[in-house]
N, C-alpha and C positions, 0 to 999 in steps of 0.2 A: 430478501432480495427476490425468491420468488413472486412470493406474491407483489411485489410491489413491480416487477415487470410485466404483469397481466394490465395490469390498469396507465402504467407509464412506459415512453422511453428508459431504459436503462441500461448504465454502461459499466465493463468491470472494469477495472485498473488495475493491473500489477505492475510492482516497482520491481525493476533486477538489475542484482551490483551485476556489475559484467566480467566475466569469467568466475563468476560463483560455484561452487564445487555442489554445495546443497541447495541446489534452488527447485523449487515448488512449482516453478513456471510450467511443466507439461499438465501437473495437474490444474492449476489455473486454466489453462485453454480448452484443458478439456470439460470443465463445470460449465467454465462460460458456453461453449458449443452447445454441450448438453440442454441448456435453458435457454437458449437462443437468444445470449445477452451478449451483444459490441462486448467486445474485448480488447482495450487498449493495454499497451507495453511500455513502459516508460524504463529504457535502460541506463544507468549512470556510472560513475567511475568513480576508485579511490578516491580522486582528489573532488571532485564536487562530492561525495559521502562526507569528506573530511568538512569543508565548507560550510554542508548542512548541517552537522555534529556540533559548530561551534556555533553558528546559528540558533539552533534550536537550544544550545547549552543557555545561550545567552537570554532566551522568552524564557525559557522553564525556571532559569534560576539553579537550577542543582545539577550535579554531576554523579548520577549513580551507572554507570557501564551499561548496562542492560536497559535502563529506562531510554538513556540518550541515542541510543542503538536504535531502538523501536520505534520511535521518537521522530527521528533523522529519516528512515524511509517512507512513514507516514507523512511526513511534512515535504517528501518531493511528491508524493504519491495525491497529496490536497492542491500540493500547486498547480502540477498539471491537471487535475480536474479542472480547477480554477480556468486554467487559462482554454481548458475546451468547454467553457460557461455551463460547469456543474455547480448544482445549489445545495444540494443534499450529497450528504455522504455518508457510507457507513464502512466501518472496517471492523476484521477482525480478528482482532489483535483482543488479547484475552480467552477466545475461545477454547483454548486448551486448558485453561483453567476448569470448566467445566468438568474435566476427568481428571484434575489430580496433575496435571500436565506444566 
């Protein structure tokens, strides 16, 4: 992401359920400030999570908790991309993996 904001417009997206207890969102804002990248917010509720969960149940095909969880936020977090005519996306989801995480 950084680099590819030297050379392009680029915009961050974060997804937040609303009233989430552990939510990431100050640190989002603050990475995106830090690198001088648009920071969009896209907040949503139990009941469209719920919406999206059975949505995405139904493209994925399977139902494991965890997958459909991750799954479900990313898939509102593409759509509004989508609908603010993003082409490329990248998230990062897995990166905790990198340490065991």
């Amino acid at each position: 992401m950084v680099f590819a904001s030297r050379i392009r417009d680029v915009k961050a997206i974060s997804v937040y359920l609303e009233n989430s207890p552990g939510s990431d969102l100050q640190y989002a804002k603050r990475v995106a400030s830090f690198l001088g990248i648009e920071h969009l917010i896209r907040v949503f509720d139990l009941d469209e999570l719920e919406d999206k969960i059975l949505m995405v149940d139904r493209i994925a095909r399977t139902f494991d908790p965890m997958e459909v969880r991750n799954r479900a936020a990313i898939y509102i977090a593409l759509r509004y991309a989508r609908g603010d005519e993003g082409r490329v996306a990248m998230t990062g989801d897995g990166g905790d993996e990198l340490f065991a995480g």
